[in-house]
C-alpha positions in Angstrom: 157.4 49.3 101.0 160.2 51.1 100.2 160.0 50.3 96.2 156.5 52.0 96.5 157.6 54.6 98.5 160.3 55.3 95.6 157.8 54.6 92.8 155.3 57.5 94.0 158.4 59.8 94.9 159.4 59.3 90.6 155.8 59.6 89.8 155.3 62.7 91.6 158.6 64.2 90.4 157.6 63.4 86.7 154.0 64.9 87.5 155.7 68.3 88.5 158.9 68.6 86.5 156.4 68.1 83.3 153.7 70.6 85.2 156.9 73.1 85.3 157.3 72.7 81.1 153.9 73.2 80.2 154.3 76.4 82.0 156.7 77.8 79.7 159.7 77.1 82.2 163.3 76.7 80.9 164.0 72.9 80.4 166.8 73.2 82.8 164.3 74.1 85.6 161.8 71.5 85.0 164.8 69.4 85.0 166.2 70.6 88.6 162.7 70.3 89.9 162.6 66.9 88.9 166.2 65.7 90.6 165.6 68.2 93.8 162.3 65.9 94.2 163.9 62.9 93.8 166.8 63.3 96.0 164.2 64.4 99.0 161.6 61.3 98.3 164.8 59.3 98.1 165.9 60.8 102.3 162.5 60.3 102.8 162.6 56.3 101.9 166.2 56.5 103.9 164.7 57.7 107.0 161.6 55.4 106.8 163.8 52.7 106.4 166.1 53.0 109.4 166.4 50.7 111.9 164.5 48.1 109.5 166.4 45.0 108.2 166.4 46.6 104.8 168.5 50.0 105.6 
């Protein structure tokens, strides 16, 4: 569960970060985009994970 629940959190921070380039945003945008959706799919995974044998 939780490898899936990471897999669609990269997946939909790729989908949006590259959604923010083909706008015309600076790379270093699209790039922040991608890592600030990331690092909340990755709490996300944390908190559905605790009190599980695999937190």
């Amino acid at each position: 569960m939780a490898a899936d629940l990471l897999l669609a959190t990269w997946g939909a921070a790729f989908i949006e970060a590259h959604r923010a380039a083909r706008q015309g945003r600076d790379p270093g945008q699209a790039q922040a985009l991608f890592l600030a959706i990331v690092d909340r799919g990755t709490a996300g995974v944390t908190a559905a994970m605790a009190g599980t044998p695999y937190a």
